[in-house]
DRENTOR-770321 format. One line per 8 residues: their letters; for each residue x, y, z of N, C-alpha, C. Coordinates in pm, whole numbers, padded with zeros to 5 digits. Example, Ala and Ser with C-alpha at 12.3 -4.5 7.8 and 13.67 -1.06 7.14 Angstrom:
<pts>
as = 01319 -00569 00780 01230 -00450 00780 01320 -00330 00780 | 01285 -00225 00708 01367 -00106 00714 01290 00003 00787 $
</pts>
This chain:
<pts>
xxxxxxxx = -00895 01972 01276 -00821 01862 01214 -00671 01873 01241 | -00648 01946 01326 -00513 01978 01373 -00395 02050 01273 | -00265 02001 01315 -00203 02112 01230 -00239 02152 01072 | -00343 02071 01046 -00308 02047 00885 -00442 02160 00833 | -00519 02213 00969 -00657 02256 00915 -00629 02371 00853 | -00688 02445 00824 -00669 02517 00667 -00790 02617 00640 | -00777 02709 00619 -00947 02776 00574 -00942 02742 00400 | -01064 02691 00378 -01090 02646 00258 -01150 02765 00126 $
xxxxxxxx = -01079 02783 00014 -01069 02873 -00097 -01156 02801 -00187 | -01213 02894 -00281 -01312 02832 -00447 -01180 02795 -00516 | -01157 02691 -00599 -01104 02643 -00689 -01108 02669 -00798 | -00978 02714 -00873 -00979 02757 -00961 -00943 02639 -01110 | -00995 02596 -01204 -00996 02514 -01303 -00942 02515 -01388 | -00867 02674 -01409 -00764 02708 -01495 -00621 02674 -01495 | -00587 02575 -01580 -00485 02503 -01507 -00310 02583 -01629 | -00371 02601 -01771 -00289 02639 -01857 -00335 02704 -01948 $
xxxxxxxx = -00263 02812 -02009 -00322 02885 -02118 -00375 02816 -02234 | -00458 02885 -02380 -00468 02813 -02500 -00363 02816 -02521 | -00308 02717 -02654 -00185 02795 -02711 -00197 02884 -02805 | -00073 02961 -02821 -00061 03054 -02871 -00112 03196 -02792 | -00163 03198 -02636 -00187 03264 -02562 -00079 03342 -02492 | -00124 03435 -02377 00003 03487 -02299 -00055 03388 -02191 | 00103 03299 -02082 00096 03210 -02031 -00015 03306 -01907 | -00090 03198 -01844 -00169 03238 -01746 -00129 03222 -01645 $
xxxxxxxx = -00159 03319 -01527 -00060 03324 -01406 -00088 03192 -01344 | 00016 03176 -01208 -00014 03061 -01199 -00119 03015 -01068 | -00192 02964 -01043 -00323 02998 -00985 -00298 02962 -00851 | -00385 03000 -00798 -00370 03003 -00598 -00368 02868 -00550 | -00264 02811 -00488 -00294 02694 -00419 -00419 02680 -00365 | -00505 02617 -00368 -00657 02562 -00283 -00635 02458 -00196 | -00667 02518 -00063 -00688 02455 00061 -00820 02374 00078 | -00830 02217 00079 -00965 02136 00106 -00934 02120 00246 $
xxxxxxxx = -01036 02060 00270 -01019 01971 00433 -00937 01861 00405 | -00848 01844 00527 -00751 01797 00529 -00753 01643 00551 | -00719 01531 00427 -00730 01351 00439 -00659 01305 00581 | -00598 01385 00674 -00532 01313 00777 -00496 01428 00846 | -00510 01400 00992 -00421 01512 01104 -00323 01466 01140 | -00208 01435 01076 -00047 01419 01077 -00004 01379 00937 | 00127 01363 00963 00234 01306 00862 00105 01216 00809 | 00153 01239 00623 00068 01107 00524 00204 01038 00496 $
xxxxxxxx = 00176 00906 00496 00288 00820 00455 00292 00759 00335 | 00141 00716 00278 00158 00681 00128 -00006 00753 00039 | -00029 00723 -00058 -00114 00751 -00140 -00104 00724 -00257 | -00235 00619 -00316 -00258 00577 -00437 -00385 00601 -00517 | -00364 00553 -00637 -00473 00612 -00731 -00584 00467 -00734 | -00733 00563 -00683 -00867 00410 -00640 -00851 00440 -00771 | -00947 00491 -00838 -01025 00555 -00958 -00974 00682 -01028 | -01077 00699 -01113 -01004 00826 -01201 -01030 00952 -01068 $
xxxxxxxx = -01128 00936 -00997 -01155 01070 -00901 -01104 01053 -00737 | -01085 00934 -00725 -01037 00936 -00612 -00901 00849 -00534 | -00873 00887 -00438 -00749 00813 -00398 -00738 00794 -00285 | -00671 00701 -00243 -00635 00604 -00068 -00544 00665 00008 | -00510 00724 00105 -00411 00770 00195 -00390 00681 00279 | -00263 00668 00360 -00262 00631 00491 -00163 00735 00605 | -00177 00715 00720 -00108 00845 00753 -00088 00795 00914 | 00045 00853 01000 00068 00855 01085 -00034 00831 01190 $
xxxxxxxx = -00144 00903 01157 -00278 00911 01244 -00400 00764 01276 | -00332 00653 01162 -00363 00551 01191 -00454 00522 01073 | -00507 00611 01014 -00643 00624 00930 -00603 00590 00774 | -00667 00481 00710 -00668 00489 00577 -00821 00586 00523 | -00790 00633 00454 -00860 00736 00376 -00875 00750 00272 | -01040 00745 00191 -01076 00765 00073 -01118 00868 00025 | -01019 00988 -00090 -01091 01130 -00092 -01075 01156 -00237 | -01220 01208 -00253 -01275 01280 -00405 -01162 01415 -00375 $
xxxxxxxx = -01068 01368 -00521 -00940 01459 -00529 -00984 01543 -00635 | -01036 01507 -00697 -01144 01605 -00784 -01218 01723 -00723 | -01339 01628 -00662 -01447 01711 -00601 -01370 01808 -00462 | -01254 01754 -00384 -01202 01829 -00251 -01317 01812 -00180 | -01309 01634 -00120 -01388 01614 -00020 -01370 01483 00010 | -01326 01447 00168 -01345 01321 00180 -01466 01236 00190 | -01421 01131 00153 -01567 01042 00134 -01574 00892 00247 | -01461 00836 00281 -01430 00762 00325 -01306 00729 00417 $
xxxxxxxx = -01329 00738 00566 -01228 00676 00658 -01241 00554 00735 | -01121 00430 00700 -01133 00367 00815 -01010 00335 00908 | -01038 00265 01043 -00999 00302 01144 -00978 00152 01199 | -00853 00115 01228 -00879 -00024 01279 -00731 -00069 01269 | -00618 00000 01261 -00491 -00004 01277 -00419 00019 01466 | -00326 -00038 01477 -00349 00035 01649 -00194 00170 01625 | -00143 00100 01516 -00027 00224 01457 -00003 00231 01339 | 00116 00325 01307 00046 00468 01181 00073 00336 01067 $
xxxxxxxx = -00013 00383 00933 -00067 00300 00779 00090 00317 00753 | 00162 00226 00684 00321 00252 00578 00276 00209 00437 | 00256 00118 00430 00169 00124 00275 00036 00069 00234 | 00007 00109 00107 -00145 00027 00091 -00153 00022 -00081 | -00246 -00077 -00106 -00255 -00131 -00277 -00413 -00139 -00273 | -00445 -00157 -00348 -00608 -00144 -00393 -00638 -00284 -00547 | -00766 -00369 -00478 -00777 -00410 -00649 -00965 -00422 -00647 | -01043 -00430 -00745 -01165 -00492 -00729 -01258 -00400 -00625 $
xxxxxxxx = -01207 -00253 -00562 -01284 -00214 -00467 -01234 -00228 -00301 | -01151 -00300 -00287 -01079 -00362 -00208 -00963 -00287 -00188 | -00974 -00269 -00054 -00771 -00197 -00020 -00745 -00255 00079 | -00602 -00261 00084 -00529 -00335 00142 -00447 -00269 00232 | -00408 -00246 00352 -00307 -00117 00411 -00220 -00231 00508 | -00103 -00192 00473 -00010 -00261 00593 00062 -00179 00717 | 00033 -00192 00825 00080 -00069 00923 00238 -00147 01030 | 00300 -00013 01083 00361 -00053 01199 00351 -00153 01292 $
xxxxxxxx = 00176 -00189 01295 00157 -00280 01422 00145 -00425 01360 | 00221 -00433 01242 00258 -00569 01234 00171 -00660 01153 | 00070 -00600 01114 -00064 -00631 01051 -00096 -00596 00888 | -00156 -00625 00849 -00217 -00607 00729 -00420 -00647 00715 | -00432 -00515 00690 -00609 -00510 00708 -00657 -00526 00566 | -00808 -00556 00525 -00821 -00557 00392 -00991 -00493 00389 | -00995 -00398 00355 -01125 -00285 00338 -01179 -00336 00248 | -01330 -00331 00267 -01418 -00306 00105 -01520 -00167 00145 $
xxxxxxxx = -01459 -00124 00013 -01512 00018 -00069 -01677 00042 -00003 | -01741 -00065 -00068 -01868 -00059 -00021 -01915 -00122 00060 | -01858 -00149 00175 -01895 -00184 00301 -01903 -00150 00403 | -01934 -00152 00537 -01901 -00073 00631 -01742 -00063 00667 | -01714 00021 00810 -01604 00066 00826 -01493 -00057 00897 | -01527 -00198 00921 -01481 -00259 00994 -01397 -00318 00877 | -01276 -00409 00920 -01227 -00440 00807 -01261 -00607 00778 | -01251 -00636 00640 -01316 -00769 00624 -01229 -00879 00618 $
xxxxxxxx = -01073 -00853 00643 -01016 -00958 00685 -00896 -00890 00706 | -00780 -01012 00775 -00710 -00950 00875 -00548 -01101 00798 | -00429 -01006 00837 -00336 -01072 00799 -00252 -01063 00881 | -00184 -01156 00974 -00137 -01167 01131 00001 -01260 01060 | 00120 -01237 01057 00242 -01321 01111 00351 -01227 01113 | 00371 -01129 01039 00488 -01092 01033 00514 -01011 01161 | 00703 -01033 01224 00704 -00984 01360 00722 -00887 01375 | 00755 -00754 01284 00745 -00638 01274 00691 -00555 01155 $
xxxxxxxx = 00746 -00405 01175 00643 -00337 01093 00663 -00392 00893 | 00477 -00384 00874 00490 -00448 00739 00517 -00344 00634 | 00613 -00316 00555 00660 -00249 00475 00575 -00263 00299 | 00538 -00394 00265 00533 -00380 00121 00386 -00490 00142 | 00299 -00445 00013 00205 -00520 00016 00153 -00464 -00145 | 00147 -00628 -00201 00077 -00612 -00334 -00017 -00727 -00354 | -00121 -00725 -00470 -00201 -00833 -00457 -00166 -00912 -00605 | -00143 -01033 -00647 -00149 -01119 -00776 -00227 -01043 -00899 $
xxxxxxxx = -00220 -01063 -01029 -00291 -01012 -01100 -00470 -01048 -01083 | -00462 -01197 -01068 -00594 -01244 -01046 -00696 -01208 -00898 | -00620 -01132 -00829 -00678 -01100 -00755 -00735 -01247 -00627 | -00632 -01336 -00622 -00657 -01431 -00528 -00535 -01439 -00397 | -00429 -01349 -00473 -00351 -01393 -00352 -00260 -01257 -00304 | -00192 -01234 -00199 -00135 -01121 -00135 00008 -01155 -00097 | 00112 -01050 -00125 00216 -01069 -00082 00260 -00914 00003 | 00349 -01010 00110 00352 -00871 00196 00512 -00921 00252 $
xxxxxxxx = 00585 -00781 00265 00706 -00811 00289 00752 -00715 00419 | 00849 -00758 00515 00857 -00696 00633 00985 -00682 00696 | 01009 -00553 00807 01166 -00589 00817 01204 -00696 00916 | 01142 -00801 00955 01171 -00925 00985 01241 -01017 00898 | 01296 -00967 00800 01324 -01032 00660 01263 -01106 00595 | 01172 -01137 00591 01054 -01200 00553 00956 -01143 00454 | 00936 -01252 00315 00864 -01248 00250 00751 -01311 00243 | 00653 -01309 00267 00532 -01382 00303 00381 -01370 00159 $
xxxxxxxx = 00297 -01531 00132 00236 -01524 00039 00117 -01536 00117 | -00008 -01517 00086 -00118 -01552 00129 -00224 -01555 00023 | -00341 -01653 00123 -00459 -01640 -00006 -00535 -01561 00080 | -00611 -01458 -00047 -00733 -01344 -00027 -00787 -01388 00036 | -00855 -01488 00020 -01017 -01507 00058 -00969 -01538 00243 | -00933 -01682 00242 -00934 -01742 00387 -00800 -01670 00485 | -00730 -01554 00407 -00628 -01497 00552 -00529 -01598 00559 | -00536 -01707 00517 -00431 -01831 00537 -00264 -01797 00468 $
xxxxxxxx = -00145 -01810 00574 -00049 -01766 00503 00005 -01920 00421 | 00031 -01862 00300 00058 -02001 00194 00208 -02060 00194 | 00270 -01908 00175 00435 -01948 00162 00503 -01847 00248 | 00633 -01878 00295 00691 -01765 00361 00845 -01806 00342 | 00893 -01684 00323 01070 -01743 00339 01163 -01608 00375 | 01240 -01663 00458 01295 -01546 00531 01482 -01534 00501 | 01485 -01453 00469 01629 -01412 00419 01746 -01314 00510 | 01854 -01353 00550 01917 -01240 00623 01972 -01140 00606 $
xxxxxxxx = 01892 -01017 00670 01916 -00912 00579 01868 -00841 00545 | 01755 -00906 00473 01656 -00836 00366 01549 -00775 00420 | 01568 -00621 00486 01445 -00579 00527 01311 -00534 00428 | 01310 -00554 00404 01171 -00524 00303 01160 -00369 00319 | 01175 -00262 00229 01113 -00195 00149 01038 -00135 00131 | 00999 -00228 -00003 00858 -00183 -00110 00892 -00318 -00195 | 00740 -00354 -00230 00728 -00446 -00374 00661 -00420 -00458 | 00631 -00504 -00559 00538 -00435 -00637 00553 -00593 -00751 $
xxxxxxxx = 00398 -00625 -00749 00376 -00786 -00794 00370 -00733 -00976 | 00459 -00805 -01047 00469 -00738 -01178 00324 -00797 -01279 | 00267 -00708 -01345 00095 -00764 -01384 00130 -00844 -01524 | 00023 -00929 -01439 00023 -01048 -01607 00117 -01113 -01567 | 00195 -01203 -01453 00304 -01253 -01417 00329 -01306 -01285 | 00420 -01434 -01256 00396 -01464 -01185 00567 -01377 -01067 | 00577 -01327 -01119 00690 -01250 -01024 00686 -01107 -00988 | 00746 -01121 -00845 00751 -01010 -00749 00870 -00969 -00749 $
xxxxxxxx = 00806 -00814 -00723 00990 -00717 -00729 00988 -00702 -00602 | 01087 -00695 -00508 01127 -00607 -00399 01240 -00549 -00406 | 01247 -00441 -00252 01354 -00336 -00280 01421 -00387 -00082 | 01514 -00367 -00060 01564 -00374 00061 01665 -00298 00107 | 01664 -00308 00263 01737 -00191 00309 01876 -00282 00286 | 01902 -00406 00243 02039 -00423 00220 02084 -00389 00102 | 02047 -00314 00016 02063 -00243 -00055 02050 -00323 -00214 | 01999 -00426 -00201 01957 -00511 -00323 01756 -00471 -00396 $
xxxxxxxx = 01809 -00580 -00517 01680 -00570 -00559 01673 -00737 -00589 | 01555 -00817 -00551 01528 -00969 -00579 01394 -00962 -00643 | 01395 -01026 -00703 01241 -01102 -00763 01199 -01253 -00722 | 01095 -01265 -00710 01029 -01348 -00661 00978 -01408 -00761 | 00952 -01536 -00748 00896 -01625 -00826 00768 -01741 -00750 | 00642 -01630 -00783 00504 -01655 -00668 00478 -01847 -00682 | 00533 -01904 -00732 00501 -02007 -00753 00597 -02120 -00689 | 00658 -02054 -00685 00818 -02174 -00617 00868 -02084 -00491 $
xxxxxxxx = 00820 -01933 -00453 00851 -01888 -00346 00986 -01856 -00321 | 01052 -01909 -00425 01237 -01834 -00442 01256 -01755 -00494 | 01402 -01670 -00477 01443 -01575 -00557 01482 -01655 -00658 | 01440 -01511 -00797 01501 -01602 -00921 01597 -01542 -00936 | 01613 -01356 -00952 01691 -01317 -00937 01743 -01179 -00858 | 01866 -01143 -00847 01928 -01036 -00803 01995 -00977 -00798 | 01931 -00822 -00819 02036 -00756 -00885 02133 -00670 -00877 | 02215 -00625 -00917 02379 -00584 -00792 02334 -00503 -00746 $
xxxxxxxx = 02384 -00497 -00627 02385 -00409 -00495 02406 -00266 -00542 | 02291 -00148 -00481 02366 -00018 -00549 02419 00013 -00350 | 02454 00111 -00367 02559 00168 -00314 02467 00260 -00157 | 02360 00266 -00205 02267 00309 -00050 02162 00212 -00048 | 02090 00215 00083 01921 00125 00061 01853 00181 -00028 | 01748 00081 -00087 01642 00132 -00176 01526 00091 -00100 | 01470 00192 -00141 01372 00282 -00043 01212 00227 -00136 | 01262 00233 -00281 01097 00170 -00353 01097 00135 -00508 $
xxxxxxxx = 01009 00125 -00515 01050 00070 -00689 00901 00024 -00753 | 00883 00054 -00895 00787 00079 -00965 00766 -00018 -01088 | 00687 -00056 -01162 00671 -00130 -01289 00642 -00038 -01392 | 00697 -00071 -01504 00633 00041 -01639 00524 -00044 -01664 | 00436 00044 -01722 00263 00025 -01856 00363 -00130 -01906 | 00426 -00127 -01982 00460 -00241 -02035 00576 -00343 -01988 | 00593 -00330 -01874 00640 -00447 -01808 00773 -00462 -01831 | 00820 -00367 -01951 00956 -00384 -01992 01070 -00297 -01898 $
xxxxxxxx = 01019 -00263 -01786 01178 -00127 -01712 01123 -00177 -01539 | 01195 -00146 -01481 01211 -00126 -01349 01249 00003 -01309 | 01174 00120 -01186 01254 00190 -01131 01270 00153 -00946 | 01377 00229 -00938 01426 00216 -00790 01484 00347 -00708 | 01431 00327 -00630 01508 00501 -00531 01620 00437 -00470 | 01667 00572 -00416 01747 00511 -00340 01776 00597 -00183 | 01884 00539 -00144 01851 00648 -00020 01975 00754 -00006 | 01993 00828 00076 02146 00881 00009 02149 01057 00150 $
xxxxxxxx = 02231 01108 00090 02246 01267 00186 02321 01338 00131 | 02347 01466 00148 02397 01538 00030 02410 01514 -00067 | 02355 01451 -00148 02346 01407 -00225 02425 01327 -00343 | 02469 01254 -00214 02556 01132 -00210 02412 00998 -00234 | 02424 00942 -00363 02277 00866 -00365 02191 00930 -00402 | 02030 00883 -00392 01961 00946 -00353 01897 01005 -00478 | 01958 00896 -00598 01910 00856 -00723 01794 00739 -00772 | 01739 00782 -00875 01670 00679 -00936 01686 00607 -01013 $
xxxxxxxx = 01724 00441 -00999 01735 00432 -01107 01663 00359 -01206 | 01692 00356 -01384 01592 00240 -01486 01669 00063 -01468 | 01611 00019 -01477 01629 -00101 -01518 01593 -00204 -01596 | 01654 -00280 -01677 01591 -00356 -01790 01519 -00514 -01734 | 01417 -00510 -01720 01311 -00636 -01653 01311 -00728 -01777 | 01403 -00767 -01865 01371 -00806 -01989 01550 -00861 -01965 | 01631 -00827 -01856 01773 -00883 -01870 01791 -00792 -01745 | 01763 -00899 -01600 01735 -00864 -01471 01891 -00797 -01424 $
xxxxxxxx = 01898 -00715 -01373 02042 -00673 -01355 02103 -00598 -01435 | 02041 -00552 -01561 02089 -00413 -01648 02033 -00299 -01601 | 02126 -00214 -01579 02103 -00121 -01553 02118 00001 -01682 | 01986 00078 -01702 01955 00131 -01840 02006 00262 -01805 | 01976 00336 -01698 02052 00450 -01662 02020 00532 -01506 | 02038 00650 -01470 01994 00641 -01320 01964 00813 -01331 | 01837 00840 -01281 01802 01001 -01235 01875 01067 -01153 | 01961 01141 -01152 02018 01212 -01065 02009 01371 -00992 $
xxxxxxxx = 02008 01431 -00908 01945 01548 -00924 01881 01596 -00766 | 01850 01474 -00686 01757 01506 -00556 01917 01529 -00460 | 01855 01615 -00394 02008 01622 -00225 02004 01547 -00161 | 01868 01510 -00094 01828 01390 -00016 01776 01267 -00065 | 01708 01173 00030 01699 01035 00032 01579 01058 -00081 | 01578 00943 -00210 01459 00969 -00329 01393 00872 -00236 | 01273 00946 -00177 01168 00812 -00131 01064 00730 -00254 | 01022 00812 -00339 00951 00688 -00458 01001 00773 -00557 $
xxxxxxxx = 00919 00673 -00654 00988 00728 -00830 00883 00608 -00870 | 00843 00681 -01041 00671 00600 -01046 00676 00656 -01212 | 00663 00544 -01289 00649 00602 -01453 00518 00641 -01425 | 00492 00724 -01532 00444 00809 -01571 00297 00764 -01631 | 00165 00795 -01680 00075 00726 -01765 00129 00844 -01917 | 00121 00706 -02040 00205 00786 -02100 00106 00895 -02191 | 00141 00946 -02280 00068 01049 -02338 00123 01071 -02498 | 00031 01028 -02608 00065 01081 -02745 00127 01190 -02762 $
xxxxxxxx = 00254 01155 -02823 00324 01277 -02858 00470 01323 -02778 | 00443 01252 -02648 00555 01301 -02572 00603 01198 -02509 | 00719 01239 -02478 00870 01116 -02423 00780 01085 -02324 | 00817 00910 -02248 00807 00873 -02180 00891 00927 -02065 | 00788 00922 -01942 00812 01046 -01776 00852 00949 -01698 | 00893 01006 -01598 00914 00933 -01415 00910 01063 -01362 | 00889 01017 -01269 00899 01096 -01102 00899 01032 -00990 | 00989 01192 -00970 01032 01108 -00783 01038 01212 -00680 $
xxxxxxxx = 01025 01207 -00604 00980 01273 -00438 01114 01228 -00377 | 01107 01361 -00294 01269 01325 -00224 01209 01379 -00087 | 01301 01353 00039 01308 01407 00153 01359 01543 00114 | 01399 01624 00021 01427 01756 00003 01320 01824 -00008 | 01176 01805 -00001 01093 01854 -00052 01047 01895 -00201 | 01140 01773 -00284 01119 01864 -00389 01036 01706 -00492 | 01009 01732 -00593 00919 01692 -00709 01038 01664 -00831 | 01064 01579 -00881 01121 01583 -00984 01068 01510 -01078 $
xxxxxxxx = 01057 01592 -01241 00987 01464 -01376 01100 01456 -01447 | 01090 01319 -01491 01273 01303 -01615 01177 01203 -01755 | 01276 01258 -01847 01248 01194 -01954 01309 01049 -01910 | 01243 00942 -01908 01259 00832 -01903 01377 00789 -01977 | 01422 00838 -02118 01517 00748 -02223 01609 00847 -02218 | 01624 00978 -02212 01763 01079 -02164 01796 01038 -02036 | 01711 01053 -01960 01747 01099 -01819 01767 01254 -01783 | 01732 01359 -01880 01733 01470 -01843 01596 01529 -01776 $
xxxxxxxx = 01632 01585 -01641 01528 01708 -01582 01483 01755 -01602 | 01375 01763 -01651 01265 01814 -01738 01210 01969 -01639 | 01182 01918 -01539 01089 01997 -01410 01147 01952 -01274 | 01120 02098 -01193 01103 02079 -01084 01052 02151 -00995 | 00964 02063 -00878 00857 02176 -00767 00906 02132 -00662 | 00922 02254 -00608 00984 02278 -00450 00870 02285 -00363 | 00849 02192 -00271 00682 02239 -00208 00747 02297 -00076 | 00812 02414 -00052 00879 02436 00089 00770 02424 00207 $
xxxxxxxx = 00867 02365 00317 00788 02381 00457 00693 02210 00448 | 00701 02112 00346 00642 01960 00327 00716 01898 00453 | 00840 01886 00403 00896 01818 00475 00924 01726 00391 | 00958 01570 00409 01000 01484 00354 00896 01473 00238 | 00905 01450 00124 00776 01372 00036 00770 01197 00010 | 00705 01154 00065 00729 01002 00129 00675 00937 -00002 | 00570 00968 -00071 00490 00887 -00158 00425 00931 -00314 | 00397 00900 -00452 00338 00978 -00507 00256 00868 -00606 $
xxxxxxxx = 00103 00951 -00660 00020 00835 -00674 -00008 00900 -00879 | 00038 00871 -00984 -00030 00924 -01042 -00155 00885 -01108 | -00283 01013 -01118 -00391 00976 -01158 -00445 00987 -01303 | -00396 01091 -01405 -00419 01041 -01529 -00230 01115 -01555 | -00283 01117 -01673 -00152 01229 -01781 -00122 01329 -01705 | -00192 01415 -01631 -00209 01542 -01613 -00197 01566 -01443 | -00278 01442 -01378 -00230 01463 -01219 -00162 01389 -01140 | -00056 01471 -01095 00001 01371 -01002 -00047 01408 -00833 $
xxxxxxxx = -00026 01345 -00713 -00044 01304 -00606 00088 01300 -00538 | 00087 01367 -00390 00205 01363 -00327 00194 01342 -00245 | 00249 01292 -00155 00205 01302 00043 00354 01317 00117 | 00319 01385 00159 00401 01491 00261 00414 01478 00417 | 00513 01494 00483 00494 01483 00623 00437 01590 00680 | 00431 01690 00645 00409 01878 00731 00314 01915 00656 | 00245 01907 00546 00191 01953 00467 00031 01830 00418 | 00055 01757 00474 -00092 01718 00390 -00074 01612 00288 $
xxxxxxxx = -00177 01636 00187 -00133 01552 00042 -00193 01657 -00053 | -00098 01673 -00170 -00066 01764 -00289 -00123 01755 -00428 | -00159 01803 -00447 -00249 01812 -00604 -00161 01838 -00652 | -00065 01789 -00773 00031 01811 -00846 -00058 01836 -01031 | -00020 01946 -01101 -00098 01924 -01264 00054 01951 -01327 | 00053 01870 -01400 00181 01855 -01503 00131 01893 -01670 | 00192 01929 -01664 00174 01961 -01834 00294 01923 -01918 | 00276 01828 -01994 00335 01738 -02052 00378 01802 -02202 $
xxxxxxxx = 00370 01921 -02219 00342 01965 -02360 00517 01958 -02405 | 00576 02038 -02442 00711 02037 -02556 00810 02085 -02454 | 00736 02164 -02343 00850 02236 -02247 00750 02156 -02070 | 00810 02074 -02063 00712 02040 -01900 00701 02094 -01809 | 00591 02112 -01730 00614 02221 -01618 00526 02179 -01475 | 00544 02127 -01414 00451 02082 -01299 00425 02194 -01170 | 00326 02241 -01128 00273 02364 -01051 00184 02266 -00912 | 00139 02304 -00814 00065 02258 -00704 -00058 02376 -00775 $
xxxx = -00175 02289 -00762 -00270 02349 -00765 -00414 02300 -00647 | -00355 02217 -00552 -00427 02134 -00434 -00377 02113 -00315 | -00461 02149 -00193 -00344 02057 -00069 -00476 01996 00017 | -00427 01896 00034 -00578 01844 00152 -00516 01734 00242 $
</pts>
């Protein structure tokens, strides 16, 4: 499986002491077979056990992150996956070659429909709450709508400038967030196909951006070097253009940042992945650094998917994709306990 192959270890389940215990050491990274032979570029959460890759190698990929085993590859990109969304069984991957494919789970490996206009590589792709329509955004400047079923593009409008990103279609609603390399953030309004609004320019490109459980915050990366930038920041989706406060802390470019699923008892989380290789969790309403994991020798960390309270998901250029277990308790502490 090339650089990424690995001799494979028993897994260990012990993730944290009882309390009131002596803390338990911290357990051996476990090597699975590896979801991709190159750079992974994104990864999201299908189900509670499994999750979608896409990767340099062309391949979207379905793997029991639980069990440490893939279950599902398909193949039908002609260059490498940049992002992908999932609804109903259904995934969606948008690649370099200009395209956007649309998989079903339980079908064979061919893909069941195909999304052709944009003139370069497609950067952002989300689907409506109802699950009828697709928006995909590209650095052609172009924002583009389509319907599921017939592939037909509905609306399109092209802006100068605005390379597309990342989006992310806000649920229960008819508006879209994007992020651009001109260093803005716009929302979309799926129904009239205009910006409604936009919000001031930060100071590097933003690289991606996330929705909270309740619809009420925005986050955004950014891009940056020595760590000049290269922050995250909150934003108030409730009074477009407030800015609530900003994560600071990564050296390099923050490629995502992703609230948290929340958990009784404890502050609301984010995290974000940097080209430093490193992992960062923040209390959402301080903004203080809670944790941080250094995965040395990754390389950039491009993407992160979380799957309940407890796991997060990373994908890496040098390294694979990362089993992250967080422990959310009074003192946070996030450890690698996976690589595949």
């Amino acid at each position: 499986m090339g650089k990424l192959q690995s001799k494979l270890h028993r897994r260990s389940d012990v993730y944290r002491a009882k309390e009131g215990a002596e803390p338990a050491p911290v357990p051996q990274v476990v090597q699975y077979e590896p979801a991709h032979t190159d750079a992974v570029n994104c990864v999201i959460s299908l189900t509670s056990d499994l999750c979608v890759s896409g990767g340099t190698d062309k391949a979207v990929v379905v793997y029991d992150w639980r069990g440490g085993k893939p279950c599902k590859a398909f193949h039908g990109h002609s260059r490498e996956i940049t992002k992908l969304c999932c609804f109903k069984g259904k995934i969606l991957s948008s690649s370099r070659d200009k395209t956007v494919l649309m998989w079903d789970l339980g079908q064979d490996q061919e893909p069941i429909q195909e999304f052709c206009g944009h003139e370069l590589v497609v950067n952002g792709v989300a689907v409506s709450p109802d699950g009828s329509q697709l928006c995909t955004g590209s650095r052609d400047n172009s924002m583009c709508l389509w319907d599921i079923e017939s592939g037909k593009c509905l609306q399109r409008n092209t802006i100068s400038r605005n390379l597309v990103t990342h989006l992310c279609w806000v649920p229960d609603s008819t508006s879209i967030v994007q992020t651009s390399e001109d260093k803005t953030i716009r929302i979309w309004d799926s129904r009239t196909w205009q910006v409604t609004n936009t919000f001031p320019a930060k100071q590097y490109i933003q690289t991606h951006c996330d929705i909270s459980p309740n619809c009420f915050h925005l986050l955004s990366a950014s891009n940056g070097f020595s760590g000049q930038g290269c922050e995250s920041t909150l934003w108030d989706l409730r009074q477009p253009g407030c800015k609530v406060t900003e994560y600071r802390g990564h050296l390099q470019t923050t490629a995502c940042c992703v609230f948290l699923p929340p958990r009784s008892g404890c502050p609301p989380l984010v995290a974000s992945s940097s080209y430093d290789s490193s992992v960062k969790i923040w209390d959402q309403n301080t903004a203080a650094c809670l944790a941080t994991l250094m995965l040395d020798g990754s390389g950039p960390l491009v993407s992160l998917a979380p799957c309940d309270s407890s796991t997060l998901l990373c994908a890496s250029f040098n390294t694979g994709l990362h089993q992250l277990y967080l422990d959310q308790g009074t003192a946070p502490s996030i450890i690698e306990v996976a690589r595949f």
